[in-house]
Each structure stands twice: as structure tokens, then as C-alpha cells.
N, C-alpha and C positions, 0 to 999 in steps of 0.2 A: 653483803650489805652494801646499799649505794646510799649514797649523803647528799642530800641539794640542802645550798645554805642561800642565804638573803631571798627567798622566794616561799609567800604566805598565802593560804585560801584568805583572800578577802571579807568575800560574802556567800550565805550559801542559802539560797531558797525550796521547796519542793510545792510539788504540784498531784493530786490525786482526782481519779474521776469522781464525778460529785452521787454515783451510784451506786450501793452499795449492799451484800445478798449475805444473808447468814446461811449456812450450809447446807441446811433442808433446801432454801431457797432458790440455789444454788447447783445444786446436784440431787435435786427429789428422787432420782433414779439410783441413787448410789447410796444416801447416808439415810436414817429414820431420826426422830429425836434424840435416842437414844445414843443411836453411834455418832450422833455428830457431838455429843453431850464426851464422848469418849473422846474425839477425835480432838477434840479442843480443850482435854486436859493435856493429852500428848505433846500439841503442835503450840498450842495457845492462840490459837486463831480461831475466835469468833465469828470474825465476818469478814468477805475479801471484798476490796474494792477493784470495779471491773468495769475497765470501757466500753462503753456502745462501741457499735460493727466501725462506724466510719472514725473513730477515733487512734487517731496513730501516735506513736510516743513522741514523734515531737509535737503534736499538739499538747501534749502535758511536759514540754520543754520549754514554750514560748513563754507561759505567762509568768516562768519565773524568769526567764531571761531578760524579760522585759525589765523588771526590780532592778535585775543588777545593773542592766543599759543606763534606766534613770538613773539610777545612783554612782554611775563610773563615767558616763556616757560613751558612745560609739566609736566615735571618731578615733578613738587610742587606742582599740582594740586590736590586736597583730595576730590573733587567732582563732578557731573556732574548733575542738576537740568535742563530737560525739562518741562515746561510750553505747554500747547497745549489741543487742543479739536480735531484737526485734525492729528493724529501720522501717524507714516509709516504704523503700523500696528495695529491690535488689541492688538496683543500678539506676540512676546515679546515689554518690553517698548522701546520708542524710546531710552530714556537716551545710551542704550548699545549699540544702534548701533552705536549712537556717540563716544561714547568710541573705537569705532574700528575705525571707519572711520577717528578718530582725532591723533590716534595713542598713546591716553593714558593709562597709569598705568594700570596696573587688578586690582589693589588694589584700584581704586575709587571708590566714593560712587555712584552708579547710581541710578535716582528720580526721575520719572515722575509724574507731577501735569495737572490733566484734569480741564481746566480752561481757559476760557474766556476773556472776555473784561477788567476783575479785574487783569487777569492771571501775570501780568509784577508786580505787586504791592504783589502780595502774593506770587510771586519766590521772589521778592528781599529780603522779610522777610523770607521764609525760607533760602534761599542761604548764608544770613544774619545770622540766628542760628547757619546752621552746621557750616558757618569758622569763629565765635566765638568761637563755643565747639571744633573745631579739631584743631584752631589754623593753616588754611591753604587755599590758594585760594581756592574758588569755580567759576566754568563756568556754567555760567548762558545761557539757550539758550532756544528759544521757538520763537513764530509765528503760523501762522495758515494759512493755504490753505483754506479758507473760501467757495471758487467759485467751488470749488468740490462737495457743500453741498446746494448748491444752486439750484432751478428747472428754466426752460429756460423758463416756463409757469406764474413765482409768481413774479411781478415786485415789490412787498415789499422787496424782498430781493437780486432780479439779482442786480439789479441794485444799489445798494449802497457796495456790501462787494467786495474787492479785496483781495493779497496776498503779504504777507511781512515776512520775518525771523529777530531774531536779537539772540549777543550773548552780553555774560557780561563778565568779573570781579569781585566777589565779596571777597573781600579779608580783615583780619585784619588789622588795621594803628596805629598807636602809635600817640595817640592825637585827634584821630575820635570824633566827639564829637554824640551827643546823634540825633537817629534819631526816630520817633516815629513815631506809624503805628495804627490805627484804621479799622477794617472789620465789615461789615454789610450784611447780610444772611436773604433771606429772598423764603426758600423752597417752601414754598407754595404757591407762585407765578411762579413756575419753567416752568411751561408748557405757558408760555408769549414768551420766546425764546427757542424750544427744538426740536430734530431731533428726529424722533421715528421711530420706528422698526429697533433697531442696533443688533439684532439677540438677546439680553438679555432680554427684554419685549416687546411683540409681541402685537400691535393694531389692532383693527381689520378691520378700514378704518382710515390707519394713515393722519394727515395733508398734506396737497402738496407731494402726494405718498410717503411720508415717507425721504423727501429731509426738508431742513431747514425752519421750520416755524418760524415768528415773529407776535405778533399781535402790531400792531407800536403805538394804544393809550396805551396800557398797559404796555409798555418799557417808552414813552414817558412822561407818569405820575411818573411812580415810577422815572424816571431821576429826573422830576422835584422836585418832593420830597423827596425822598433820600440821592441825594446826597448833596442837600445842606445841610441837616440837616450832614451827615459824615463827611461834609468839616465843616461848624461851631464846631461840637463837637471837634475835635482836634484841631483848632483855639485856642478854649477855653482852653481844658485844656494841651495843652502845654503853655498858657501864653499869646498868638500873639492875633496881630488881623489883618482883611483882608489885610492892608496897608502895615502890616509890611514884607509879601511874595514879593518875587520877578519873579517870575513867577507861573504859575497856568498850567500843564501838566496835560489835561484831555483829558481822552479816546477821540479819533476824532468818537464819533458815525456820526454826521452830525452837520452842520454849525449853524441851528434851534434852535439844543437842547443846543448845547455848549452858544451862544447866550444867553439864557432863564436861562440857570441854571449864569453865572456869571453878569447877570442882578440883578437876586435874592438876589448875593451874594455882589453886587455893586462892582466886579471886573472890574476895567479898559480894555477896549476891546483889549491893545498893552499887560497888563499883562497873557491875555488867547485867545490865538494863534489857528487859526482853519490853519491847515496845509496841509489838506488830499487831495487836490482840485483834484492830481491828482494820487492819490491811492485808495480810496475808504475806507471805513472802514474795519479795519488789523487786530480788534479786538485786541490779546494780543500785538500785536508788534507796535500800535498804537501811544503810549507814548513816546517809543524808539525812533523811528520814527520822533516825534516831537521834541526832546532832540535834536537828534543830528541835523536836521535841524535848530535848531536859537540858537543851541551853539556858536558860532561864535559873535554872536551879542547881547544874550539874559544875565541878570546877573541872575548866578546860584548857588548861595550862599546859598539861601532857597527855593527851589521848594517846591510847593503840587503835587505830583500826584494823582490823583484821575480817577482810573479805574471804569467804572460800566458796568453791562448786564449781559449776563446767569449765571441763579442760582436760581434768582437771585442774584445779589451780588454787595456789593459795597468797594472796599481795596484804602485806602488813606494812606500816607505818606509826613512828611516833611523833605527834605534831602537835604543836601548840596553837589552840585556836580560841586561844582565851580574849583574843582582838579580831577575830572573825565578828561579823554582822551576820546574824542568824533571823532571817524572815519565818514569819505564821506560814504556818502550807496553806496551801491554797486548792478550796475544791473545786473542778470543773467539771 
């Protein structure tokens, strides 16, 4: 377990495409009323939200980033941490096109992290280090175009991933108290969720012509076992135990697995929130996503979040975001 202390999520915004496809809709080739009527007792996704062709993830970066700009302003900003699996480009990182597009400093640090379903949990520890060490906001920003990577032919994966952005705050506080983070990695299982043939290792009949593969028992085991052991271990040794969280912010894979893993863990089903009904799995911006939906109503004094999937990987965290500013998502 690792500890960052005096260093708080600020503020935290999201952003969705303003389009949006129920699964017939969506995958006519793949599901009938009926199976999608199934599929969405399973997953709990009624409708994904999906970007038009030209829409890249940091255009569903910007217009929360803007929120927090206004509200923190620029000029004090010492960082820029992108999160994503889906960037604008290969090359250059996205981090710097944000930097232009945001209108900030040349002097910030810009960070691109390729990362996944854990991806919100392991920016907010890095974002967390550098404006410890620099003594200065960092904008925290990531999501993922997921339905980009998707085949119209593999209904393991049409039909559950949508697209979400979101941005952060991550900033020093005077009186922060200690927040701690445990990750779990597990390589050798990578090829469970992986896109192959991205022009750097070339297969030679990749899966789903080289679009996103899942194999769903091999996600679904390691969910089941993983993460509760991830969320037990920092339970333990930070002190707590399940009762004493106040809510439970886990990656929305689908409604089944969340179900299963806080059964395990004899989480109260009002403390671990299936949110996603009508975005689909957002992968890193998933969390986000959930935050800021039952802000309003939820007590956020000790959250767990707990991200899991490609990597595999699993980034947990206990935070208190009970002084967080929580923005409306925002559809574009």
C-alpha cells in the first residue's frame, strides 16, 4: 500500500457524446429485442453513448477542463496527466495537445498514461505525486472512445462499451489527510482484454480482425477474484473495515459483476451504485462518471474506488471527497 497525504481531487467534471443508441440500435446485426431485453438484465446497459467518426477523447476532455480552468485558473497549473487507451494520436501524446487547446503554460508538465479500466485510480496517484513534489495544481484529464475499437460483428464487446471524458483537480490542501492506494498487475493474463495489430507487434490472424477482443469468463473470474482480495487488502491495512466506507466507486464493467464482487464483500447494495444503465462501460472515465452522479445524495467522506480490466490490472483507493466540487456531466 502507498499513502499521499496533504494532496485532494479538487473538482471533478465529466463529459458524454450527446448521441445515444439502445442495442437493437446499435448492433441490428447482432442482438433482436429480445436478446438485447437479456443482455441488459445481465450488463445493465440499456443504451451506450457513442461518438461520431471525428470525435476523439479529448474532445470529451476539453469542455470539462474548461470548468475546472474557470474555476482554478491557468496560470497555476504545473501539470497536465492524460489517462487513456484511446488518444488522439499515436504520436504526439495527447497530454500536449491539451495544453494547447486549454490555453496552458509551455512550462507544464505533460503525461500521458495508457491505461484502462484501473486508469482513473492510477492518474489520481500520479497526479497526486507530481502536485505533492511541485507544490502545484495538476489537471487531471482522460476517458476513452472505446466504440472506436469495437467490431460491428463481436457482440461481447459492441454492445457493452460506450464513450465518456472527464477532467480533474488534483491540487495540495493544508490539512489533506492521508489517502492510500494499493495496485495489482497481473501481465500474464493481458491477452484476456487486448487489441492487436497496432502497427508495433504484428499478429498474424489477429482476434476480431485486429478490433477489441474480450474473452468475458476470463475478465469475469479475475473480477471476481482480484478485486475483492485488492479491496480487502487496503481495508485491512489501512485500519477499516467494510462498514466503516461510505460508499464503494467501482469501475461500472456491468451490473452482474459489480453485484457478485460486493456480495463477496457483503457490501450493502445502496453503498455500491451500478450507474451505467445508460452509458455503457466508459472504462477509465467510469468511476468519474459515478462520483459525480450520487454526489449530490451519496456521503463522500471515505470512498473506495476500485478500478479493474486491461492489463490486467487492478488500482484501488480510499479518499475523501466530501470537499470535492462535483460538476453536471456535460453532453456533447
Amino acid at each position: 500500500m502507498r499513502t499521499i497525504s496533504g494532496v485532494s481531487l479538487k473538482a471533478l467534471a465529466c463529459a458524454v457524446p450527446g448521441q445515444k443508441f439502445t442495442l437493437t440500435e446499435y448492433a441490428p446485426n447482432l442482438v433482436d429485442e429480445k436478446s438485447a431485453r437479456q443482455i441488459e438484465n445481465v450488463s445493465g446497459f440499456r443504451e451506450l453513448r457513442i461518438s461520431p467518426d471525428e470525435m476523439t477523447t479529448s474532445d470529451l476532455c476539453v469542455p470539462p477542463a474548461m470548468m475546472m480552468l474557470d474555476d482554478f485558473g491557468r496560470e497555476n497549473v504545473g501539470a497536465v496527466v492524460f489517462v487513456s487507451k484511446t488518444p488522439d494520436y499515436v504520436s504526439p501524446a495527447t497530454s500536449h495537445i491539451l495544453q494547447a487547446r486549454l490555453g496552458l503554460p509551455s512550462s507544464v508538465l505533460c503525461l500521458d498514461i495508457n491505461e484502462g479500466c484501473s486508469g482513473f485510480v492510477a492518474g489520481l496517484y500520479v497526479s497526486s505525486l507530481i502536485a505533492g513534489k511541485i507544490n502545484a495544481p495538476v489537471l487531471l484529464c482522460g476517458g476513452d472512445t472505446n466504440s472506436k475499437l469495437t467490431s460491428p460483428n463481436d457482440r461481447a464487446t459492441r454492445c457493452i462499451f460506450g464513450d465518456a471524458g472527464f477532467a480533474g483537480i488534483v491540487a495540495p490542501e493544508t490539512g489533506a489527510g492521508d489517502t492510500p492506494f494499493r495496485f495489482a498487475n497481473f501481465g500474464e493474463r493481458a491477452y484476456s482484454i487486448i487489441m492487436e495489430n497496432s502497427r508495433h507487434r504484428i499478429t498474424g490472424h489477429p482476434r476480431n480482425n485486429g478490433c477489441y477482443f474480450m474473452d468475458g469468463a476470463a475478465v469475469m473470474n479475475f473480477a471476481l477474484t482480484e478485486v475483492p482480495a485488492a479491496v480487502r487488502g487496503i481495508l485491512t491495512e489501512s485500519g477499516y473495515v467494510v462498514d466503516d466506507i461510505t460508499l464503494y466507486a467501482f469501475h461500472q464493467c456491468n451490473r452482474l459483476i459489480l453485484s457478485a464482487v460486493a456480495k463477496k464483500l457483503g457490501i450493502p447494495p445502496e453503498k455500491s451504485p451500478f450507474t451505467a444503465g445508460d452509458t455503457g462501460n466508459t472504462s477509465s472515465a467510469s468511476i468519474p462518471l459515478l462520483l459525480a452522479d450520487v454526489a449530490g445524495n451519496a456521503d463522500m467522506r471515505r470512498v473506495i474506488c476500485a478500478g479493474f480490466g486491461v492489463g490486467l490490472s487492478v488500482g484501488v483507493c480510499i479518499a475523501d471527497f466530501s470537499r470535492t466540487k462535483f460538476f453536471t456531466t456535460t453532453e456533447i
